[in-house]
C-alpha positions as CSV (number, residue, x, y, z in Angstrom):
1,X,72.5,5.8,37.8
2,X,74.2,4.3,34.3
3,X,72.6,0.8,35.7
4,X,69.4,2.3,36.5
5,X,69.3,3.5,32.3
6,X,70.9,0.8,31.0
7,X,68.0,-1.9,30.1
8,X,65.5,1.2,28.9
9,X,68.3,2.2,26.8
10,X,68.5,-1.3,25.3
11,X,65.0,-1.5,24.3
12,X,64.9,1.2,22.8
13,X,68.0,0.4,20.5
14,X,66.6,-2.4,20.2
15,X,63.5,-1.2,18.9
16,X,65.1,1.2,16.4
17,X,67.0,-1.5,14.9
18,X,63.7,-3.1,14.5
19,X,62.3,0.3,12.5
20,X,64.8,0.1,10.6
21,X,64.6,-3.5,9.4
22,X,61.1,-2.7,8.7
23,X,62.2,0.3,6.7
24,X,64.8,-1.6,4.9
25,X,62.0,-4.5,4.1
26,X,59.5,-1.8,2.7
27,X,62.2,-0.3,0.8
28,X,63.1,-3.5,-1.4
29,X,59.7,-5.6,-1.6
30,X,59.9,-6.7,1.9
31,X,61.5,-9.9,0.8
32,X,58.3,-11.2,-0.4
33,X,55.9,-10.1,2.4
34,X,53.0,-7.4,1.9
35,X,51.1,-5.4,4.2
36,X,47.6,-4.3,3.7
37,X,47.4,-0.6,4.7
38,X,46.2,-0.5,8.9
39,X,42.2,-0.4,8.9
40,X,41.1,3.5,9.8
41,X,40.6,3.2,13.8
42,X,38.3,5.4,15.1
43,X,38.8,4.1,18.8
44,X,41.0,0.4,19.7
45,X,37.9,-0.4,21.9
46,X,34.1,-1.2,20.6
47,X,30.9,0.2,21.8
48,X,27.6,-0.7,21.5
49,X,24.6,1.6,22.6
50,X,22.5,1.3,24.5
51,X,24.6,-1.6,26.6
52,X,21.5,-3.1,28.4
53,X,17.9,-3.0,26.8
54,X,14.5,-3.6,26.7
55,X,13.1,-4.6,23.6
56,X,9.5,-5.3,23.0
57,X,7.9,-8.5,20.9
58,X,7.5,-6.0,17.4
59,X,9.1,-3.2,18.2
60,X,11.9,-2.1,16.5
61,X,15.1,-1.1,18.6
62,X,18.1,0.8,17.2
63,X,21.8,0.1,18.2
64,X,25.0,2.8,17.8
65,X,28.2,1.1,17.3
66,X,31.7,2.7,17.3
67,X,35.2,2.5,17.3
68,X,37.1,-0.2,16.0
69,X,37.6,-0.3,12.3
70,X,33.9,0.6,11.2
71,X,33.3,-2.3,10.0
72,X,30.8,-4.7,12.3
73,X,29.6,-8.1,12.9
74,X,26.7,-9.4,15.3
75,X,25.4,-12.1,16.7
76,X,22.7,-12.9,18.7
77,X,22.9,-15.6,21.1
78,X,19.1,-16.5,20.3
79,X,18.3,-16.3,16.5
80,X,14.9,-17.6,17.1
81,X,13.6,-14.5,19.5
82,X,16.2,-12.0,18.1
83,X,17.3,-12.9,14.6
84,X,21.2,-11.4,13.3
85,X,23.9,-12.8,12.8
86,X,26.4,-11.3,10.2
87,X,27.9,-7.9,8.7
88,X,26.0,-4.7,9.5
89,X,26.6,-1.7,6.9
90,X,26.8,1.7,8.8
91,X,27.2,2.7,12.4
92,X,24.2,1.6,13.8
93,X,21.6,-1.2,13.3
94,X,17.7,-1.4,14.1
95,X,16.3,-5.0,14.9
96,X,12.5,-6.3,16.3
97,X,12.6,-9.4,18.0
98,X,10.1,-11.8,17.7
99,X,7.1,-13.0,19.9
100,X,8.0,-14.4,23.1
101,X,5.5,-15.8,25.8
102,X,7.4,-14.3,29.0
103,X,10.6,-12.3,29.7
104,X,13.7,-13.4,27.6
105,X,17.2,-12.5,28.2
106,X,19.1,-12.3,24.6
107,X,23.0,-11.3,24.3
108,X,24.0,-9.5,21.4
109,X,27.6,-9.6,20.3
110,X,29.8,-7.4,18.4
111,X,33.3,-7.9,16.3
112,X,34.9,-5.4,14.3
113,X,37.2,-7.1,11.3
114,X,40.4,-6.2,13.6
115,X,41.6,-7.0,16.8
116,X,39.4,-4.9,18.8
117,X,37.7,-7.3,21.7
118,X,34.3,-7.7,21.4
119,X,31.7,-6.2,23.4
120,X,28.0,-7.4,24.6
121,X,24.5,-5.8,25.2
122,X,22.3,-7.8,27.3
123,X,18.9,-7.4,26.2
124,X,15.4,-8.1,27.5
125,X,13.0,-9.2,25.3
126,X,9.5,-8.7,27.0
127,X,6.0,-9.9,25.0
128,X,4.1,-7.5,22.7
129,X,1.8,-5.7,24.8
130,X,-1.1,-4.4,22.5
131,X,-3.2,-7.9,22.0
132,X,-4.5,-8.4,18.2
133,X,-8.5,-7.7,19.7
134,X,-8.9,-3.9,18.9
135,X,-12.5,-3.9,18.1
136,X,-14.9,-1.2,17.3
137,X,-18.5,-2.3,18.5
138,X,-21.8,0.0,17.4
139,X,-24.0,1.1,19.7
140,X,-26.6,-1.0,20.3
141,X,-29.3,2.2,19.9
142,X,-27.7,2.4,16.0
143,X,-30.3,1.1,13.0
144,X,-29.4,-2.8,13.1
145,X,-29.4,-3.0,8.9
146,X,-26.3,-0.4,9.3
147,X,-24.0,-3.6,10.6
148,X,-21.9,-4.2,10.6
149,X,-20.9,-1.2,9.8
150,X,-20.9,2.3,12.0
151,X,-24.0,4.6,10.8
152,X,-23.1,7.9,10.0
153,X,-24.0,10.1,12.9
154,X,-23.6,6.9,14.9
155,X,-21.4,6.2,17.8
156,X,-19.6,3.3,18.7
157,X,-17.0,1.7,21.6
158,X,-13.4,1.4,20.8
159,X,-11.6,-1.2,22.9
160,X,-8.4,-3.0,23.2
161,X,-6.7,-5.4,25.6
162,X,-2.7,-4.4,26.9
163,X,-2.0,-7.6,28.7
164,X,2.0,-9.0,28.9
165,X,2.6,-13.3,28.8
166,X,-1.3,-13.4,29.3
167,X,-1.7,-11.0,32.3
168,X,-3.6,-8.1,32.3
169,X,-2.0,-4.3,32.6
170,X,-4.0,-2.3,34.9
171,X,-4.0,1.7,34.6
172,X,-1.8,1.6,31.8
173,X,-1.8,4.7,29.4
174,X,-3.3,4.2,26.4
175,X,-3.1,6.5,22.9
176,X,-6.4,6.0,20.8
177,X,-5.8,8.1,17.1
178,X,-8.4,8.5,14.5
179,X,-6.1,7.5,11.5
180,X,-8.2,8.0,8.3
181,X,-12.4,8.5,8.1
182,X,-15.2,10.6,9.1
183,X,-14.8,10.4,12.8
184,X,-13.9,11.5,16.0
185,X,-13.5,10.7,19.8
186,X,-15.7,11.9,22.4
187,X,-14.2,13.6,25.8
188,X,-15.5,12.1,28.8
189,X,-13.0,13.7,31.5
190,X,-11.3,12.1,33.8
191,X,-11.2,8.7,32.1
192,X,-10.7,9.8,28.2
193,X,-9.6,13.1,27.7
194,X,-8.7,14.8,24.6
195,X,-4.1,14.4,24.2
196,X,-4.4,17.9,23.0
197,X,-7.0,20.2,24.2
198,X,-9.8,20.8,21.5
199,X,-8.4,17.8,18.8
200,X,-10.7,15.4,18.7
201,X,-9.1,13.1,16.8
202,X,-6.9,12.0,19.6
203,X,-7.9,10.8,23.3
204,X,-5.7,9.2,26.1
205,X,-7.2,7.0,29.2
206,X,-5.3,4.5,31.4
207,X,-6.6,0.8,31.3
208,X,-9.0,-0.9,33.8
209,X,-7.7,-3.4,36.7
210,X,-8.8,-6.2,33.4
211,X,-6.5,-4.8,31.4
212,X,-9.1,-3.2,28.5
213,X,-8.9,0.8,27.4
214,X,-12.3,1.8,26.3
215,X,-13.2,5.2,24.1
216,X,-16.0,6.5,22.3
217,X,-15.6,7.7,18.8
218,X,-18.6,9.3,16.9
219,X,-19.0,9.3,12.9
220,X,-19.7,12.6,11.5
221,X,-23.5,12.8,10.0
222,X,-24.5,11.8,6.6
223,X,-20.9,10.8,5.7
224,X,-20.6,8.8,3.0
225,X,-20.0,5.3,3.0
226,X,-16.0,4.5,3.3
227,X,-13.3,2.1,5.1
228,X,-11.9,3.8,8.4
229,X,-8.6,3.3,10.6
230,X,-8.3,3.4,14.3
231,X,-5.2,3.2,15.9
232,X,-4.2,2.1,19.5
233,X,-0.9,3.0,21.2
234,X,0.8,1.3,24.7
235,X,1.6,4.4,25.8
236,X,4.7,3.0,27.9
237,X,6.2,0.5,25.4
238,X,5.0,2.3,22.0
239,X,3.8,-1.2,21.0
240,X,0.2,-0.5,18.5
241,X,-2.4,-2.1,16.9
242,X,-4.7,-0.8,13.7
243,X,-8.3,-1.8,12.8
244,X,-9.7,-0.6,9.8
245,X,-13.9,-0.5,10.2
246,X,-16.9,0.4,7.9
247,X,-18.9,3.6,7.8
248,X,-22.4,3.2,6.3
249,X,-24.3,6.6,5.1
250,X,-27.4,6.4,7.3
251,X,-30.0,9.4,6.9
252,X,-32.8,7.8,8.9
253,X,-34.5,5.6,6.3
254,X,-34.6,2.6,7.6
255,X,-33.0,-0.5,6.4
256,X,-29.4,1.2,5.9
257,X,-28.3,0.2,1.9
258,X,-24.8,1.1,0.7
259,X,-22.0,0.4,-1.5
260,X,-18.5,0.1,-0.8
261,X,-17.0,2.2,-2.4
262,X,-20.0,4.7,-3.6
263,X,-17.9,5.9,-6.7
264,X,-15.0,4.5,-8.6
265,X,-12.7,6.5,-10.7
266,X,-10.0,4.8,-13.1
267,X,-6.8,6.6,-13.9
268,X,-5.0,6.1,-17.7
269,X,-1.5,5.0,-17.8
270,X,0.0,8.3,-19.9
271,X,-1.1,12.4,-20.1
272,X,-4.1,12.5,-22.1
273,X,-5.1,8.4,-22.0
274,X,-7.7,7.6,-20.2
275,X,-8.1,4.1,-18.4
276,X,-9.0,0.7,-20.4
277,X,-9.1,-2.8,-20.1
278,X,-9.2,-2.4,-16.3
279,X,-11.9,-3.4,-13.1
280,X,-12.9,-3.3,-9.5
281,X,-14.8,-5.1,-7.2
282,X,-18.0,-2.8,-5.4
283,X,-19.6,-4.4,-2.2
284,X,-23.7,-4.3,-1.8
285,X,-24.4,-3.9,2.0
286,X,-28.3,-3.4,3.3
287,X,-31.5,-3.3,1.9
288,X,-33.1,-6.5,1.3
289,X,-31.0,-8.8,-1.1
290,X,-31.3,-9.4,-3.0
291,X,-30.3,-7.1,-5.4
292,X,-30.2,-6.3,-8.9
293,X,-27.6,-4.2,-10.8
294,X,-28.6,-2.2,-14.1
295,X,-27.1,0.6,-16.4
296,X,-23.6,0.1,-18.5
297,X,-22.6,0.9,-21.4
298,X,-19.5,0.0,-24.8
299,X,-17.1,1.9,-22.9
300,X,-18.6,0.6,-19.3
301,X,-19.8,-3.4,-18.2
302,X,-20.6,-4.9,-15.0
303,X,-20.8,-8.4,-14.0
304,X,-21.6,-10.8,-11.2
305,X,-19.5,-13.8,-10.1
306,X,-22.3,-16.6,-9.6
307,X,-22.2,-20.4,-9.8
308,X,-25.7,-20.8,-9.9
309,X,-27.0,-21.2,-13.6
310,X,-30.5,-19.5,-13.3
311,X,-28.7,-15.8,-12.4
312,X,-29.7,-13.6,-15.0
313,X,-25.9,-11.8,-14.6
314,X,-27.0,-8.8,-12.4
315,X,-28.6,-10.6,-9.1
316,X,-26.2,-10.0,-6.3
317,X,-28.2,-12.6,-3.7
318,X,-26.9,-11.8,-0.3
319,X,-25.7,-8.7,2.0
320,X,-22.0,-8.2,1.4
321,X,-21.9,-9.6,-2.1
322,X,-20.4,-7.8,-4.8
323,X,-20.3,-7.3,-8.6
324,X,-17.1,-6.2,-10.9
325,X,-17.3,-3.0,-12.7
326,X,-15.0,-3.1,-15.6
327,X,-14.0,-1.3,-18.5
328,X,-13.0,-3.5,-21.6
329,X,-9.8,-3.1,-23.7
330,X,-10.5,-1.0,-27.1
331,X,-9.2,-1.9,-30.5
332,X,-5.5,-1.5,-31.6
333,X,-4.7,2.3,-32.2
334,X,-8.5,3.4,-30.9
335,X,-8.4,6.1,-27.7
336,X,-9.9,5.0,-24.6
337,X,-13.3,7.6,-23.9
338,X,-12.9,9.5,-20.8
339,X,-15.7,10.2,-19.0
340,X,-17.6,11.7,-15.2
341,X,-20.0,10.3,-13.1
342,X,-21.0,7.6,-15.2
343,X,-24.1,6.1,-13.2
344,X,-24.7,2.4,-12.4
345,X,-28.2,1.4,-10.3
346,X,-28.1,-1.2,-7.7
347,X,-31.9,-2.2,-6.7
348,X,-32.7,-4.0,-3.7
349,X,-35.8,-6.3,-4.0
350,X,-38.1,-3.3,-2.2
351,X,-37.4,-1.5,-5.3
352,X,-34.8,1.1,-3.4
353,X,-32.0,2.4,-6.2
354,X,-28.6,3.7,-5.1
355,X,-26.3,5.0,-7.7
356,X,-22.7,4.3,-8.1
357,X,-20.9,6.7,-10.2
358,X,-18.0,5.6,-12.6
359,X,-15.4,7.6,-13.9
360,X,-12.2,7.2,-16.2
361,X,-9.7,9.9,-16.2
362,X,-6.4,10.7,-17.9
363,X,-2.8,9.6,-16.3
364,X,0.6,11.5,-16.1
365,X,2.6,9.7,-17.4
366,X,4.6,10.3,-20.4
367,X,3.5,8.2,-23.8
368,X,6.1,6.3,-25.7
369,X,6.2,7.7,-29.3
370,X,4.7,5.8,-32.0
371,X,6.9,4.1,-34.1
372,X,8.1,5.2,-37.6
373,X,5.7,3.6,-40.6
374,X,5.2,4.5,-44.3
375,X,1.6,5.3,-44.5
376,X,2.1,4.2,-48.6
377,X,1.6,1.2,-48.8
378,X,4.4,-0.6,-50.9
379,X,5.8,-1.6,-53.0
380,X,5.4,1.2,-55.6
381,X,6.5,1.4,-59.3
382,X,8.9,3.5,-59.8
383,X,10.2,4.7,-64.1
384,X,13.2,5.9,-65.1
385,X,13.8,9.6,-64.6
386,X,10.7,9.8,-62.3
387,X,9.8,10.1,-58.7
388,X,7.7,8.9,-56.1
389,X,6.7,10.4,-52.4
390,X,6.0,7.9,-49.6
391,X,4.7,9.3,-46.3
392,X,5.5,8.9,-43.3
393,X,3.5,8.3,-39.7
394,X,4.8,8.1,-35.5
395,X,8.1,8.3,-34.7
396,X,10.0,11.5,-33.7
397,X,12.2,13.6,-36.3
398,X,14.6,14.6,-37.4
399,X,14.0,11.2,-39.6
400,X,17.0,9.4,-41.4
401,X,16.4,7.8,-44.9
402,X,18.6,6.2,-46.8
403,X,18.2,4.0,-50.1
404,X,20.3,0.5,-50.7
405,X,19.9,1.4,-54.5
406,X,23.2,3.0,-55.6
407,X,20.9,4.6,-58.7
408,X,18.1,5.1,-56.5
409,X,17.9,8.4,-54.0
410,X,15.4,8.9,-51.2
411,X,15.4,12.3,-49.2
412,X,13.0,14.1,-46.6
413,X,11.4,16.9,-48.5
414,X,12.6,19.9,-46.9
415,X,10.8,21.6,-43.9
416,X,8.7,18.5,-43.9
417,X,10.4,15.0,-42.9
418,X,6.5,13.4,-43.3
419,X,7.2,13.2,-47.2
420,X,10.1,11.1,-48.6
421,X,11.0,11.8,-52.7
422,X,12.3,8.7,-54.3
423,X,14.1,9.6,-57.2
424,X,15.0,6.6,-60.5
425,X,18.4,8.2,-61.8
426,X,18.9,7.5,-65.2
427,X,22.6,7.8,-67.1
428,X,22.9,3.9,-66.3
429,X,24.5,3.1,-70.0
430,X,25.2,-0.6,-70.7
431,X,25.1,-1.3,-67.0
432,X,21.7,-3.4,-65.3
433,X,20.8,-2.7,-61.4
434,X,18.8,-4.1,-59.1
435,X,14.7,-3.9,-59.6
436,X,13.9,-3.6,-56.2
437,X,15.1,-0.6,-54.3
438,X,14.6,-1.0,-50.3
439,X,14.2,2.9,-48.5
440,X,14.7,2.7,-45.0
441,X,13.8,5.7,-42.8
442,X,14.7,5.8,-39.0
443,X,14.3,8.2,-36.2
444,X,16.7,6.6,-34.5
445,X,14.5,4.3,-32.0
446,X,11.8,2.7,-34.3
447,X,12.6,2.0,-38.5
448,X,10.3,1.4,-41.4
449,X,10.9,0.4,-44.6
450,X,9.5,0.3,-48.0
451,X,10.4,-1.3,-51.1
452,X,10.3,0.6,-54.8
453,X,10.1,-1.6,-58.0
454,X,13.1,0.3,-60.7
455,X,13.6,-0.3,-64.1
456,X,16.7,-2.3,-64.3
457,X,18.3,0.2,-67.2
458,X,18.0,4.0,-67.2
459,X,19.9,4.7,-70.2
């Protein structure tokens, strides 16, 4: 039995002499060696989660990490398809690989800054799925001078491609959302059907045996002329594609003629400023170019960029130009004008007018104050015995003045810090002062000054 103890018993003497030395090492300096205090440990071993992946070409993917000391490097063995390689802040960290052409196998790495052993996730990086061809196509029984835009009270086809490494993805489930604009989808059960019964705005279908989702969306009547979104999601990987299209205000006469946008309204920088010095391009679509822009005013101009010499400044000579509404700077300390529904006229060369409005409104923002000045302008004369008053514009009060005259005084008048008394003492005897007193008033921010001609003697 005392043999079977023995060699335990050993170790741990062993060991407690050890502690002991450490204790003794701690006590007095450790002979000259330091310790860093033990980094906090949440677990000895690392994890990474999800351990094996799929990642899609575009689409973000978030990884949990723990244990170890909290404190993380990774490394991907292929920078060029899935880019990290360094410190991550935080317990997790989301990464989108880049395009591939086929399947790629990617190994991610992570080290804590202890002596946990590092652990891998083997990813798969698969190709985007959601091709860059969502197009929105008119219906061919739409007015023709409403391209390319979508009449209002027009339909149109929605379409997009979900293909992976160039082959097609048959009866895949495909998301089509109305992001922004006058639109909806039309149900046609079983293929598209509405994702939420009665919300139009949203339809589902699979893709055919090509590979291409088709929907219909329909623009609500005589809405105005504007920019839409359309959105398409792969429904498996969650991989999307937006399109922004035109809407053109259609109410039967025939060609189409809009502006994009119809109205513009400028916003000033601060509460109670209205907009200056500031301009924006509006597009001429339909009609029959060209056409000619009239109206403006002081407060609002217009003009056309043109190369060509014999342009009297307001042709606009082909569909889609554009001209540059703009409203010019005022003078120093003027107010900008607000104003509604200021009209321009843009005339095609049948003689049609549309009108597009221009308004300038006031900000939110909070003005600076104006800085401190003395609205007298100096410098003033000043006799012995007398005063003076010089008043003061902008800045904020309480205002501090002060005088560099020792037989000089300047103080606010009371109740009103607008109106500074300056004040020539006399009682100077045989003794001569400056003849130039400088009164400096402050609010603190901003400082103006103003200088008073004395007397040299005020007996």
């Amino acid at each position: 039995m005392n043999a079977t103890f023995s060699r335990p018993i050993a170790h741990l003497a062993r060991a407690a002499a050890a502690l002991a030395a450490a204790a003794v090492l701690a006590s007095c300096g450790g002979g000259g060696v330091s310790a860093n205090p033990s980094p906090i440990v949440d677990s000895p071993t690392l994890t990474i989660l999800p351990a094996t992946a799929v990642m899609y070409s575009g689409l973000p993917t978030t990884f949990v990490l723990s244990g170890g000391t909290g404190a993380y490097i990774v490394a991907s063995s292929n920078q060029a398809v899935l880019p990290i390689s360094g410190g991550v802040t935080g317990r997790s960290v989301t990464l989108v690989p880049n395009p591939v052409a086929s399947d790629t196998s990617v190994t991610l790495t992570v080290r804590d800054t202890g002596n946990a052993a590092p652990v891998n996730a083997t990813v798969t990086v698969k190709p985007g799925t959601v091709n860059n061809d969502l197009t929105i196509t008119p219906s061919s029984t739409q007015d023709a001078s409403c391209s390319p835009a979508v009449c209002s009270g027009g339909d149109a086809e929605v379409r997009v491609t979900i293909s992976q490494g160039g082959i097609p993805l048959a009866a895949r489930g495909v998301r089509f959302e109305a992001v922004s604009g006058s639109f909806t989808f039309i149900e046609a059960p079983p293929q598209v059907r509405y994702e939420t019964p009665g919300n139009p705005a949203v339809v589902v279908t699979t893709t055919d045996e090509t590979g291409i989702a088709r929907a219909r969306i329909r623009v609500t009547a005589l809405a105005p002329s504007q920019t839409a979104q359309v959105q398409a999601t792969d429904m498996l990987s969650g991989a999307y594609r937006r399109a922004n299209f035109a809407i053109a205000q259609f109410n039967g006469n025939s060609p189409a003629y809009f502006t994009l946008p119809a109205s513009l309204t400028f916003t000033g920088p601060f509460a109670n400023v209205c907009a200056s010095q500031a301009s924006a391009f509006v597009s001429v679509y339909g009609g029959v170019p060209p056409y000619f822009v009239s109206g403006g005013a002081s407060f609002v101009t217009y003009r056309v960029q043109t190369l060509d010499p014999t342009n009297p400044g307001n042709r606009i000579d082909r569909n889609g130009g554009a001209f540059i509404v703009e409203l010019p700077a005022v003078a120093p300390g003027a107010t900008p004008p607000c104003f509604t529904d200021f009209p321009l006229g843009v005339t095609d060369s049948t003689g049609r007018t549309i009108t597009v409005v221009v308004s300038s409104a006031a900000g939110t923002g909070t003005a600076p104050a104006t800085p401190v000045a003395v609205s007298t302008p100096p410098p003033q004369a000043l006799v012995c015995g007398q005063q003076i008053s010089l008043v003061v514009t902008g800045g904020t009060t309480p205002l501090n003045v002060g005088s560099n005259h020792e037989r000089v005084t300047a103080v606010a008048v009371t109740g009103s810090d607008r109106t500074i008394t300056v004040t020539r003492l006399t009682g100077d005897g045989a003794v001569n002062y400056p003849t130039v007193a400088r009164i400096t008033i402050t609010d603190g921010t901003t400082t103006a000054f103003a200088d008073v001609v004395v007397p040299a003697n005020c007996p």
